[in-house]
C-alpha positions as CSV (number, residue, x, y, z in Angstrom):
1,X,-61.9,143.2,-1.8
2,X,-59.5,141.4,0.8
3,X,-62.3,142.0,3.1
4,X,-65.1,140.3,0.8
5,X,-63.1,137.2,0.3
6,X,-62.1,137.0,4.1
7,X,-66.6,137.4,4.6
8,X,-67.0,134.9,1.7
9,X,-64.3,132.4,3.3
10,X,-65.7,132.4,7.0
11,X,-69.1,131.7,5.2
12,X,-67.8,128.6,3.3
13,X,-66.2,127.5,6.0
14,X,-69.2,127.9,8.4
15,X,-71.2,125.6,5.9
16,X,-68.5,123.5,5.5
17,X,-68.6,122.9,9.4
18,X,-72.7,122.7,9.1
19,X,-72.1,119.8,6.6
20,X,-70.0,117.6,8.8
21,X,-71.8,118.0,12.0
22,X,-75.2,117.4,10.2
23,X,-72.9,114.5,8.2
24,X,-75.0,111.8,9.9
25,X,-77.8,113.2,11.5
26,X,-80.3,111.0,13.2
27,X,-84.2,110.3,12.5
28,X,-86.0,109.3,16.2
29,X,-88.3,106.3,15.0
30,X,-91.1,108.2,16.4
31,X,-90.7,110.5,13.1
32,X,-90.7,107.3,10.6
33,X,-94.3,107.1,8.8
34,X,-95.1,104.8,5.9
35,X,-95.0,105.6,2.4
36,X,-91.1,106.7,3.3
37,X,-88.9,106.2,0.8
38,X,-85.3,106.0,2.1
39,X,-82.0,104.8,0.7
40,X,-80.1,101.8,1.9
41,X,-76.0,101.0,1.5
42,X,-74.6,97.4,1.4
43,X,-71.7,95.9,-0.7
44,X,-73.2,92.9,-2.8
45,X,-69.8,92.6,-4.7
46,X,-66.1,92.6,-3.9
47,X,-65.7,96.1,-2.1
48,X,-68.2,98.5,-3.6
49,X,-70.8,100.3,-1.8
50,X,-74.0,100.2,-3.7
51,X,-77.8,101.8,-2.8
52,X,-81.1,99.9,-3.0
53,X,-84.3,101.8,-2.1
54,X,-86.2,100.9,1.0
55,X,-90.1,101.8,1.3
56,X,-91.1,102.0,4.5
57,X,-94.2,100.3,6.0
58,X,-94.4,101.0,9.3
59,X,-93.5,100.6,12.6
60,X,-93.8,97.7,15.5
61,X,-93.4,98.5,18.7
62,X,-92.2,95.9,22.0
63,X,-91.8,93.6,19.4
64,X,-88.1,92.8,20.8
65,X,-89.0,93.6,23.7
66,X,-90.9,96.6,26.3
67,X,-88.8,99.7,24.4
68,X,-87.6,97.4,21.5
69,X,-88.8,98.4,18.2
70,X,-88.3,97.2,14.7
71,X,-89.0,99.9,11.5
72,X,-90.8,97.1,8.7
73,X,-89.7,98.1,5.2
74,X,-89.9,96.3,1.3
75,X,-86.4,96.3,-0.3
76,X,-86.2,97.4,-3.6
77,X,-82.7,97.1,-6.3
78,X,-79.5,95.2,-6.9
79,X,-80.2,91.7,-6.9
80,X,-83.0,91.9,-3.9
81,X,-85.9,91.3,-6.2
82,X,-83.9,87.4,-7.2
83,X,-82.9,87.1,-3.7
84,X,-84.7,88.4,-1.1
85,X,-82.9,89.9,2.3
86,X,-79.5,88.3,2.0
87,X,-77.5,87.1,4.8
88,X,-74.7,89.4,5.3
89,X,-76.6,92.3,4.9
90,X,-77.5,92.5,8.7
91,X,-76.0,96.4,9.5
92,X,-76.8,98.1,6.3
93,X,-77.4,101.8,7.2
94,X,-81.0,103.1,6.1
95,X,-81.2,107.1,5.7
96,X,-84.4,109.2,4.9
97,X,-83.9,112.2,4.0
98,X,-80.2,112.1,4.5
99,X,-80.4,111.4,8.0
100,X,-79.7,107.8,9.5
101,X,-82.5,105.7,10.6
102,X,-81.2,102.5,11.5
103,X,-79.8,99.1,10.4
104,X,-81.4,96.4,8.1
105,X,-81.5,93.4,10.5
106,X,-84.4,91.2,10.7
107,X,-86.2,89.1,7.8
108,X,-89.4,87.1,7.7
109,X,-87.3,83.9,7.8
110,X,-87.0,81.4,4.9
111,X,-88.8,81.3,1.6
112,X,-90.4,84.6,1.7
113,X,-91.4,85.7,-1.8
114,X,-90.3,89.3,-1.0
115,X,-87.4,91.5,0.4
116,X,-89.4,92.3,3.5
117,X,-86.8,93.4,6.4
118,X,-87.2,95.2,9.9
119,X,-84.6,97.8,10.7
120,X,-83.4,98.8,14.2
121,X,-83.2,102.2,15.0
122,X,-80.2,103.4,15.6
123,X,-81.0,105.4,18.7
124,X,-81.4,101.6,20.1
125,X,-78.4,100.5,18.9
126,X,-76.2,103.7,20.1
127,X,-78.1,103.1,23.7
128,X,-77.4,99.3,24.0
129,X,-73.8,99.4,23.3
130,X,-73.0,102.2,25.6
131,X,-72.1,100.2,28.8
132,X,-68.6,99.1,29.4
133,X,-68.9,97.0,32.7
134,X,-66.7,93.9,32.6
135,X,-68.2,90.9,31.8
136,X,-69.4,88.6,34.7
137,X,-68.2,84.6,34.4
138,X,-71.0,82.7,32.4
139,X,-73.4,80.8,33.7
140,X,-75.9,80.2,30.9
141,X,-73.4,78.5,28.2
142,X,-71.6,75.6,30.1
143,X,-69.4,73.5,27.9
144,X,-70.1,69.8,28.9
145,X,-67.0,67.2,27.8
146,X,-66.4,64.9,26.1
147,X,-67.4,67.7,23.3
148,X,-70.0,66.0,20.4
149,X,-72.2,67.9,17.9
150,X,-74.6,67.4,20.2
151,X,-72.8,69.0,23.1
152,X,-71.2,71.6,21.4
153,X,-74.8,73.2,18.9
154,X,-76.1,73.0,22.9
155,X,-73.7,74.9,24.5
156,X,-73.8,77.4,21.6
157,X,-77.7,77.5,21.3
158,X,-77.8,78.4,25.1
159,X,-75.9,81.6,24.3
160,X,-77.7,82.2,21.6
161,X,-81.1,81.4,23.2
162,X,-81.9,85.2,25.5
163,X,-81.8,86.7,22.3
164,X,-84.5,86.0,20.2
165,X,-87.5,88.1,20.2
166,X,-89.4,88.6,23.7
167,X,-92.4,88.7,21.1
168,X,-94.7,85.1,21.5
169,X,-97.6,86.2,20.3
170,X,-99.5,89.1,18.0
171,X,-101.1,90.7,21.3
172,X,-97.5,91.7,22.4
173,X,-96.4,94.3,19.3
174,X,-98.0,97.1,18.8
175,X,-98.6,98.5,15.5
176,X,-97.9,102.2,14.8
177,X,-98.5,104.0,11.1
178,X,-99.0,100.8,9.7
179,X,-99.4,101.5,5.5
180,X,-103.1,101.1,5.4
181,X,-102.3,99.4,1.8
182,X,-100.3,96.8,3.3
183,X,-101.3,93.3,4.7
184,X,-98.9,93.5,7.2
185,X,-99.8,93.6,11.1
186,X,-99.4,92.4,14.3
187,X,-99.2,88.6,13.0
188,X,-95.8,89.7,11.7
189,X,-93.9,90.4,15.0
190,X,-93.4,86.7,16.1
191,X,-92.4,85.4,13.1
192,X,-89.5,88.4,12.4
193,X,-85.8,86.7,13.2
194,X,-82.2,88.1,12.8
195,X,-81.1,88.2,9.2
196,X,-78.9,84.8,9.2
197,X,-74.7,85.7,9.8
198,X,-72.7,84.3,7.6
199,X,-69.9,82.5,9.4
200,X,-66.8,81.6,7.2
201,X,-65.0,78.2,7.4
202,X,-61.4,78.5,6.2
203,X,-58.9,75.3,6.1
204,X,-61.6,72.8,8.1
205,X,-61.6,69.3,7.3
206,X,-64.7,68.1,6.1
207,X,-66.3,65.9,9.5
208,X,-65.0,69.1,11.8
209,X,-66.4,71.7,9.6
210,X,-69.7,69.4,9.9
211,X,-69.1,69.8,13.9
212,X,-69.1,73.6,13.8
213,X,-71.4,74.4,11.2
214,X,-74.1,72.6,12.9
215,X,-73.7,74.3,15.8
216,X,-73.3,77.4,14.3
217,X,-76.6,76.7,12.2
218,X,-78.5,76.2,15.0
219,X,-78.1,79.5,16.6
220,X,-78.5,81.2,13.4
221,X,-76.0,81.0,11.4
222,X,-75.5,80.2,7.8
223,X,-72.2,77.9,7.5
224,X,-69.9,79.4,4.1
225,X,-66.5,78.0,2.8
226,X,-63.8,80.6,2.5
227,X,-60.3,81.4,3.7
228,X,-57.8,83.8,3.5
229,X,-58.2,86.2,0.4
230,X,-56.3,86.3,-2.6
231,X,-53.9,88.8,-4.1
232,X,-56.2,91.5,-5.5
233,X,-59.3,90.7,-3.4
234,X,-58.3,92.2,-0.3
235,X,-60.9,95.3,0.8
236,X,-58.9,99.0,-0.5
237,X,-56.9,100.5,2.3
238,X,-59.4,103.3,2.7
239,X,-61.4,104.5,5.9
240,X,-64.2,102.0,6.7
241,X,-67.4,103.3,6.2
242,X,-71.3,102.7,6.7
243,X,-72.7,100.0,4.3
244,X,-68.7,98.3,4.1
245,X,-68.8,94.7,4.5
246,X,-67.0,94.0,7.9
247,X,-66.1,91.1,10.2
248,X,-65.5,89.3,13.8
249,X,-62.9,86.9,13.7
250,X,-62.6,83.8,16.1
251,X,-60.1,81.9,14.4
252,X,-56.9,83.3,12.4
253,X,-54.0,81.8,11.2
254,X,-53.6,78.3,10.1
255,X,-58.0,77.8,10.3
256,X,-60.0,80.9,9.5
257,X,-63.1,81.3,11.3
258,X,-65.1,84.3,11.3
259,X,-68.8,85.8,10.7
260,X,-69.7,88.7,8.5
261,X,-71.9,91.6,8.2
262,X,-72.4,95.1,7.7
263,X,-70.9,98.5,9.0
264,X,-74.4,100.6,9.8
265,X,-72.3,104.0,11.6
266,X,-68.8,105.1,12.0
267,X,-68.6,107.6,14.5
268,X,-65.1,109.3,15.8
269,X,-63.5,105.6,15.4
270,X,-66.9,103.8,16.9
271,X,-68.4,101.2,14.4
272,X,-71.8,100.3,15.1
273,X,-72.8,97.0,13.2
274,X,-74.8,94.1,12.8
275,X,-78.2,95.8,14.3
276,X,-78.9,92.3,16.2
277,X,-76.9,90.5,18.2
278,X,-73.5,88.5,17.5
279,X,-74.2,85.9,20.6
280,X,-75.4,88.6,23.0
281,X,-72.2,88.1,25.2
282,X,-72.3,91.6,26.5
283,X,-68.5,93.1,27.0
284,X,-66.4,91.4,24.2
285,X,-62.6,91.6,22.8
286,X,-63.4,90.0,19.4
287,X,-61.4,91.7,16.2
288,X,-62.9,93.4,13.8
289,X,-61.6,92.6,10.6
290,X,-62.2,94.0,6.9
291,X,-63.9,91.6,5.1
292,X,-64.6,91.1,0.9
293,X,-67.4,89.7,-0.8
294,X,-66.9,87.4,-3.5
295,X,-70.6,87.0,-4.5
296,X,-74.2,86.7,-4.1
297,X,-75.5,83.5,-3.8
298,X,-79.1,83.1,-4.4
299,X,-81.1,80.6,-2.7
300,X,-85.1,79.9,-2.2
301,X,-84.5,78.7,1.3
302,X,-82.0,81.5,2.7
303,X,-79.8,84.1,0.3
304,X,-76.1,85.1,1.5
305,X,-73.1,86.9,0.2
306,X,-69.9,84.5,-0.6
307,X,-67.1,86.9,1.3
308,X,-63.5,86.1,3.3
309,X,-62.1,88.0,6.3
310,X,-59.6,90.3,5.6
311,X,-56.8,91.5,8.2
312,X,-57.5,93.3,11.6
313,X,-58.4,96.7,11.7
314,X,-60.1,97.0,15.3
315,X,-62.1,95.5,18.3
316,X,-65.7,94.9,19.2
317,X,-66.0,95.4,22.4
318,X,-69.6,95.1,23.1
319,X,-72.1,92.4,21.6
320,X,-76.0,93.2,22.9
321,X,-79.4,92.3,21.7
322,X,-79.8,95.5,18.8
323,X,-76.1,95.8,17.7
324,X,-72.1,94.7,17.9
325,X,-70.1,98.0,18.3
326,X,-66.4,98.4,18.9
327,X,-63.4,100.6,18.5
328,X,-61.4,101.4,15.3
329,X,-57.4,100.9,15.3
330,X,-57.4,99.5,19.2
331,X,-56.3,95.6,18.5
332,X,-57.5,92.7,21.1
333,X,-55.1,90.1,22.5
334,X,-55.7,86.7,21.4
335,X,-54.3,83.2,22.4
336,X,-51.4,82.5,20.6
337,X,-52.0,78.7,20.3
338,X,-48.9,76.3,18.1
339,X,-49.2,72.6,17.6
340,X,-46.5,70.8,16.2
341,X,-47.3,67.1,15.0
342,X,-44.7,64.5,14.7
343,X,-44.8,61.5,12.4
344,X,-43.2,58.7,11.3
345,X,-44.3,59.0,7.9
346,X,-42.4,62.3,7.0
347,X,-41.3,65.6,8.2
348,X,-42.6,67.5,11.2
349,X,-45.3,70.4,10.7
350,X,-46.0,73.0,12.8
351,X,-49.6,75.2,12.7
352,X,-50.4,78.5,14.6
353,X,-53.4,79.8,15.3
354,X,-54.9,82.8,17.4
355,X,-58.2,81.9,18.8
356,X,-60.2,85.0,20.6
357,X,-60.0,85.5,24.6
358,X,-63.5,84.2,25.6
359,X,-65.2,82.1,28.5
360,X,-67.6,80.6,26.2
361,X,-65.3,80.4,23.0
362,X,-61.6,80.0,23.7
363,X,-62.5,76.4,24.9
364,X,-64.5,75.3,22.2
365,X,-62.5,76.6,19.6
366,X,-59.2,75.3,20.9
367,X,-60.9,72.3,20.9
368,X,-61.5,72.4,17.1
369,X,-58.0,73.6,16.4
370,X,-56.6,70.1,18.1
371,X,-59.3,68.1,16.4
372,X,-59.1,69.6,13.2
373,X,-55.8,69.4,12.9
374,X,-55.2,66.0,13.9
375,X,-58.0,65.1,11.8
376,X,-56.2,66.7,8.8
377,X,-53.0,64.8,8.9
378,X,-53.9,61.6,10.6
379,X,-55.8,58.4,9.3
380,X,-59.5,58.7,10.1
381,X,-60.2,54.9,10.4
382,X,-57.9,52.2,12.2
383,X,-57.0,52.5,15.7
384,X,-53.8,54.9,16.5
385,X,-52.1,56.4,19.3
386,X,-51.2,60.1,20.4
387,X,-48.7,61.1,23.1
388,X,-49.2,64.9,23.8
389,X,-47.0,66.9,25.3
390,X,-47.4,70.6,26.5
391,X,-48.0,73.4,28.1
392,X,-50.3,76.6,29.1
393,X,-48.6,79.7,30.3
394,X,-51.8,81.1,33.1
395,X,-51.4,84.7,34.1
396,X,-50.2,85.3,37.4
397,X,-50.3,81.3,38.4
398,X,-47.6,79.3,36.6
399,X,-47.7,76.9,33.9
400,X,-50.0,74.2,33.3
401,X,-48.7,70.9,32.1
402,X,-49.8,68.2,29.1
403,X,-48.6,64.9,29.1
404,X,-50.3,62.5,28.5
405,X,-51.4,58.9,25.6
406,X,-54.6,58.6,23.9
407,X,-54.7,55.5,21.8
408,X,-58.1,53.6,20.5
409,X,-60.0,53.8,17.4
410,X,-60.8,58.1,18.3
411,X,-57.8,59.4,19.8
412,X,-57.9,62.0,18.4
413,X,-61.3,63.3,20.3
414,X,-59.6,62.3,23.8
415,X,-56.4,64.3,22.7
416,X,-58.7,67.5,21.8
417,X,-61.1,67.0,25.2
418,X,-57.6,66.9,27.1
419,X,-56.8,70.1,26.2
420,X,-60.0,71.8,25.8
421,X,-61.1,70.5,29.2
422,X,-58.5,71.8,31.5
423,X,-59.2,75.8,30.2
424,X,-62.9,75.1,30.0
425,X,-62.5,74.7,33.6
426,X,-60.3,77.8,34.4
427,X,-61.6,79.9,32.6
428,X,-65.4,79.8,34.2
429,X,-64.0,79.4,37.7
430,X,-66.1,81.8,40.6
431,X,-62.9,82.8,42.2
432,X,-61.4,85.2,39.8
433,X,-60.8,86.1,36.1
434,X,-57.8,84.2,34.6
435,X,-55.9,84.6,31.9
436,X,-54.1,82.2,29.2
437,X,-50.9,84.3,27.4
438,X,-49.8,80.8,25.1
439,X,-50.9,77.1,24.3
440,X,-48.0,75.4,22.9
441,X,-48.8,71.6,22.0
442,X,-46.3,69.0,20.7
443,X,-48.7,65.5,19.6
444,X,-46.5,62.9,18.1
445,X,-48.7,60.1,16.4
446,X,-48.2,56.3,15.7
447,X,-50.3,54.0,13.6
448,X,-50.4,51.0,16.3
449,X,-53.0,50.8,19.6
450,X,-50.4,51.5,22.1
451,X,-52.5,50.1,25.0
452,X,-51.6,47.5,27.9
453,X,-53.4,45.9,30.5
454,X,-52.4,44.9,34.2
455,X,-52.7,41.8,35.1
456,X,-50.4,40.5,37.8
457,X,-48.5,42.0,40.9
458,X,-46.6,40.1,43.2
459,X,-43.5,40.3,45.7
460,X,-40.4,37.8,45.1
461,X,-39.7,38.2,49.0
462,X,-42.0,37.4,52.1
463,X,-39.5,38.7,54.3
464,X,-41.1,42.4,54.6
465,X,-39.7,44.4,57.3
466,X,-39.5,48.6,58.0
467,X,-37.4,50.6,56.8
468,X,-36.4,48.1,53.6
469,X,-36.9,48.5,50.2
470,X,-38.3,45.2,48.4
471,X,-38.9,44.8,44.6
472,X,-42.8,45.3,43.6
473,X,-42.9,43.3,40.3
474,X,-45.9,44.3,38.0
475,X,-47.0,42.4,34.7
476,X,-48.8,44.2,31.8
477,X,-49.8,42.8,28.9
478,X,-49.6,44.7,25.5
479,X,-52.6,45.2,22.8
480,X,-50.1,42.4,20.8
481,X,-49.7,39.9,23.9
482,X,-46.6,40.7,24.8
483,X,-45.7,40.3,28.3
484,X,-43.8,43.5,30.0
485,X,-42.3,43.1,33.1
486,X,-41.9,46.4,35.7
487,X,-40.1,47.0,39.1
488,X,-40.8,48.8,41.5
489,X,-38.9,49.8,44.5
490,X,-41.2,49.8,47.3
491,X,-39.8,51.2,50.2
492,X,-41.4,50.1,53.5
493,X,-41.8,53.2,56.2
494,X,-39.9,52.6,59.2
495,X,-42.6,53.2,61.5
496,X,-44.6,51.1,59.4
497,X,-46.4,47.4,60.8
498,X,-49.2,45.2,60.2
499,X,-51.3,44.3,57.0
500,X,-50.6,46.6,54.1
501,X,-52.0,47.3,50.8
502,X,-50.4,47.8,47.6
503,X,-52.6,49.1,45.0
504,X,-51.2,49.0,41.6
505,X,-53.8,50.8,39.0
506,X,-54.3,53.1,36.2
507,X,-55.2,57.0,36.3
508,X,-59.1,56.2,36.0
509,X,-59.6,53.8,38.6
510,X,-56.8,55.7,40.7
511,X,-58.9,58.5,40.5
512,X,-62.6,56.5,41.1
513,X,-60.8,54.8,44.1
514,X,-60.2,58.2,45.7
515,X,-63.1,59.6,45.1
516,X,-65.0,56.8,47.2
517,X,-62.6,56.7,49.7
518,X,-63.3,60.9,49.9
519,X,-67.0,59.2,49.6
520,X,-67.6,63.2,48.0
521,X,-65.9,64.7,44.8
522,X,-62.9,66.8,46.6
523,X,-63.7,70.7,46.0
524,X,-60.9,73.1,45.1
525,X,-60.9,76.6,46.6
526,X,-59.3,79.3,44.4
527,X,-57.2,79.3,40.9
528,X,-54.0,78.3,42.3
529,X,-55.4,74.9,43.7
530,X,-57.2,74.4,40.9
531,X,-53.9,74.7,38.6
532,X,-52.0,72.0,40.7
533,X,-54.7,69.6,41.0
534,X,-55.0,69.8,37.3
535,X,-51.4,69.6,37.1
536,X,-51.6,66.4,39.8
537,X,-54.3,64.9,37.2
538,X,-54.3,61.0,36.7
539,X,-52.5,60.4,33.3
540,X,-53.3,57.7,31.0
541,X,-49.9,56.2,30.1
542,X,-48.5,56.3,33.7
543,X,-48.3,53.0,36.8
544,X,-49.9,54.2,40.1
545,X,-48.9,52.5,42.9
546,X,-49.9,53.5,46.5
547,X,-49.0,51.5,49.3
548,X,-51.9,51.8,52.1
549,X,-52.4,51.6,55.8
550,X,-55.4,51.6,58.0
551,X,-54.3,54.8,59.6
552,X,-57.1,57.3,59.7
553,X,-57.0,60.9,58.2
554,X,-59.2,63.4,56.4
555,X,-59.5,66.1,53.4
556,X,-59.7,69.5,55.0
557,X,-60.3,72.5,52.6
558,X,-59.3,70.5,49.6
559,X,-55.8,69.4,51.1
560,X,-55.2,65.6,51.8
561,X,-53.9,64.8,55.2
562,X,-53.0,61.1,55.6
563,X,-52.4,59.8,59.0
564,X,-53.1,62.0,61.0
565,X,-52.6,61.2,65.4
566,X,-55.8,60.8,66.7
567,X,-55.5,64.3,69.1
568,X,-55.4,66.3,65.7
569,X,-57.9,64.1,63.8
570,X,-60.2,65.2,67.0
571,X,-58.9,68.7,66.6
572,X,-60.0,68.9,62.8
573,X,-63.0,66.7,63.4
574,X,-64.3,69.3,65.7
575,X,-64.0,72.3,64.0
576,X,-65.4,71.2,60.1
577,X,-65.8,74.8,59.1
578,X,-68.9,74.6,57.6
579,X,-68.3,71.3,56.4
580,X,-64.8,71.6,54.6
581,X,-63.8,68.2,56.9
582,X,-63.4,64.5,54.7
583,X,-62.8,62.1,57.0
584,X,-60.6,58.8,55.1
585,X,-60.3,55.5,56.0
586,X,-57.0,54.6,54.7
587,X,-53.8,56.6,54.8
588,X,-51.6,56.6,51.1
589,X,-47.6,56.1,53.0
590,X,-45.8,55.8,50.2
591,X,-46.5,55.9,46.7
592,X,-44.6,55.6,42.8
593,X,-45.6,56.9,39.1
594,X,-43.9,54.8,36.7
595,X,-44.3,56.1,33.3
596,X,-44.9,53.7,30.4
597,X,-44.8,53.6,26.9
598,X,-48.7,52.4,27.2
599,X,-51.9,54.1,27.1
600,X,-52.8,51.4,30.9
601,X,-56.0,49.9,31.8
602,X,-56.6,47.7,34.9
603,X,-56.3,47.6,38.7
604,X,-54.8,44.7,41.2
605,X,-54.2,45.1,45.0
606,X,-52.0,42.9,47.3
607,X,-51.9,42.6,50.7
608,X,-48.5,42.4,52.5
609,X,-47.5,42.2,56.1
610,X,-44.5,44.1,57.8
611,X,-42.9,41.9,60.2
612,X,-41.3,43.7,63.0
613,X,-37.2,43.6,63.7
């Protein structure tokens, strides 16, 4: 009996083992044929998984590409027959015959009359999201500043651009077991396009979510409303599984921003998803988040599920043309990034956000973090002012420092370019990978065009000897008209004689001056010269004055060298090292940085001469 029970065990067991290794078997999509009739998994409402049917048509070959196939199927239950393929659904497994087949993906685009949808197979997906290799620095999505709608849907759609079908024309798929039933063919191929992604705004003012959605609409993406999820809504604590609705955040924290889609396979703690690309970045450290759907929301033009990002629950760590996939339980690092605003009108308020580690994105969306923000809480019409004050901790090079005045009728866009700018420019450098571990921000606002014009400099003395100090009087005038008088103690170089100059200017035509006198924009070699020339950046509310001699000297490998004796002038001029020599005309011996209350405008130069003891 004993022994029976023991046989009977070990054979329950062995089929219990069958059953999970055969769990999720595979179908190669050379075994699809039409007139299949599989089963399809999606959640249309709050966390439920629910089937539909899917009848398959057939199969296109090379239509993504040479090897890149799409499985073409009619969808069939819930609320497809009112709707059509709905956004969100991009991921949703497929299984014939119990075993896995692919991912619903693609659509025919807007306004078809039926749930017509190509499937990836999952082989493909598997295959594509195998490699690991870091990610190399970006060349095809450059960020331009200032950052405009325009700017920012272009530097978006570039990324987005490598993606889309390789497929131009009908002569380039091949169709294999089409249903002979069926009108479909080889016309159909060009005009197949990833299912739309929903991305979800949460806590945008209206103009800035205007800013993003277009962008993201024009790399296909449908634009929702959402936010953090109530009490109740959140996704069960249970183990994710295929057809759950699931999420990559790029924005928590004060602003949500995140798309959504569907888990196809979850395999030992791998999620494969999406079956299409996110942005085809390639190697990625995005979240991956539990998400909820609220609704269905029909539409003629393009159907999507209503749903909110729930917390963290891994990473996706790689993002390629026929799926996202990533790791279960493993966390990314984000930018911490806090802004604390200051007002006169009532009490400070301080916002946090995380924003995703990214080349492309971390720029862009710290951008709409300052905007937004600023946007939110400040006037939108009348001129203002903003004094910002900060800092960025970069890995392994020191801190980079904010301080600086915006004022105008849209500060607000100069404040957010001042920040964005400066990372935008670190983090795409060709020397090496950097890292930002915190943005903090302090912006204090004012209701008033604090701006200010030079307009006069002049000396009280004529007597102008070396090695004396003589009071450099500089008027500005105010936005009001009110006259401010500065001093500056210009001290006179002991070695100095002649006509001198003193230049007395803002950070702009500071920096235009130097330029031509360079007569070449000056080139920085490596991260660490490229934090302290952006720490040594012209600031708007700050009095330059540089007090210039004839003296010749050059810019060799990036570094100034003013006045240099003509034997090592010769020395430096002979050996340009492949043409890293500057020669300049005029050598800066002595200069000042007053710092005002003024966002300064203007220039004036005058011409002293040093008398000799």
């Amino acid at each position: 009996m004993r022994f029976r029970a023991f046989v009977a065990g070990l054979a329950l067991m062995g089929l219990w083992l069958s059953i999970l290794s055969a769990a999720t078997p595979r179908m190669p999509v050379g075994e699809v044929r039409p007139g299949m009739v599989g089963v399809g998994r999606t959640v249309f409402e709050g966390d439920k998984i629910e089937d539909f049917k899917v009848h398959i048509i057939g199969v296109l070959r090379n239509v993504m590409g040479p090897s890149r196939n799409l499985i073409l199927a009619r969808l069939e239950g819930g609320p497809l027959a009112q709707t059509g393929v709905i956004a969100g659904m991009s991921g949703s497994p497929v299984y014939i015959d119990g075993r896995l087949v692919g991912a619903v993906s693609y659509s025919l685009g807007n306004f078809s009359r039926e749930p017509i949808a190509g499937i990836t197979p999952i082989d493909e997906m598997i295959e594509a999201t195998e490699n690991g290799a870091p990610r190399a620095v970006s060349v095809r999505a450059q960020l331009d500043l200032p950052i405009t709608p325009a700017t920012l849907a272009a530097t978006l759609q570039s990324a987005f651009a490598a993606v889309r079908p390789f497929a131009a024309s009908p002569a380039d798929v091949q169709v294999i077991s089409a249903d002979a039933g069926s009108a479909i063919d080889s016309q159909v191929g060009p005009m197949l396009r990833p299912i739309a992604t929903p991305i979800v705004l949460g806590g945008f003012r209206g103009d800035v979510a205007d800013l993003v959605s277009s962008a993201f609409r024009a790399s296909n993406f449908l634009p929702t409303t959402g936010g953090a999820p109530h009490a109740g809504d959140t996704p069960a604590a249970r183990k994710l599984e295929p057809g759950d609705a699931v999420g990559v955040s790029l924005i928590s924290g004060d602003l949500e921003l995140g798309a959504t889609g569907t888990v196809t396979h979850v395999e030992n703690g791998r999620v494969y998803a999406f079956g299409h690309p996110f942005y085809n970045l390639g190697p990625t450290e995005f979240p991956m988040t539990r998400a909820y759907v609220h609704a269905v929301l029909p539409s003629l033009m393009s159907s999507s599920k209503l749903a909110t990002i729930g917390d963290a629950i891994g990473m996706f760590q790689q993002d390629r043309a026929t799926a996202i996939a990533g790791t279960l339980g493993t966390l990314p690092s984000t930018l911490p990034i806090t802004i604390a605003l200051e007002t006169g009108r009532g009490p400070s308020r301080t916002f946090s956000f995380r924003v995703v580690r990214d080349q492309l994105f971390t720029p862009v969306l710290t951008y709409v973090t300052i905007l937004n923000t600023l946007k939110s809480y400040e006037r939108e019409y009348g001129a203002a002012t903003f004094s910002v004050k900060g800092r960025a901790l970069v890995r392994k090079h020191g801190e980079l420092a904010f301080e600086d005045m915006f004022s105008g009728e849209s500060p607000s866009i100069g404040a957010a370019n001042y920040i964005a700018g400066p990372l935008n420019f670190l983090l795409r450098n060709d020397y090496e990978p950097v890292e930002i571990d915190a943005l903090d921000i302090q912006i204090t606002s004012t209701e008033e065009p604090r701006t200010a014009t030079i307009e006069r400099v002049w000396l009280d003395t004529v007597n102008v000897r070396p090695g004396r100090t003589v009071p450099l009087k500089v008027l500005i005038r105010s936005y009001r008209g009110d006259e401010v008088t500065r001093e500056v103690p210009l001290a006179i170089p002991s070695n100095a004689s002649g006509s001198l100059t003193v230049m007395v200017a803002d950070g702009t035509r500071l920096s235009m001056w130097e330029q031509r006198e360079a007569r070449q924009p000056q080139h920085v070699h490596g991260v660490a010269q490229m934090v302290r020339a952006l720490n040594e950046a012209r600031k708007n509310n700050r009095l330059y004055v540089r007090l210039l001699s004839a003296d010749a000297g050059a810019v060799v490998s990036g570094e100034n060298l003013s006045s240099l004796p003509p034997s090592v002038l010769a020395v430096v001029e002979a050996d340009r090292n492949g043409g890293q020599f500057v020669p300049l005309r005029n050598a800066t011996i002595g200069e000042w940085d007053i710092p005002t209350d003024y966002a300064l405008s203007g220039a004036r130069f005058l011409t002293i001469d040093v008398q000799g003891e």
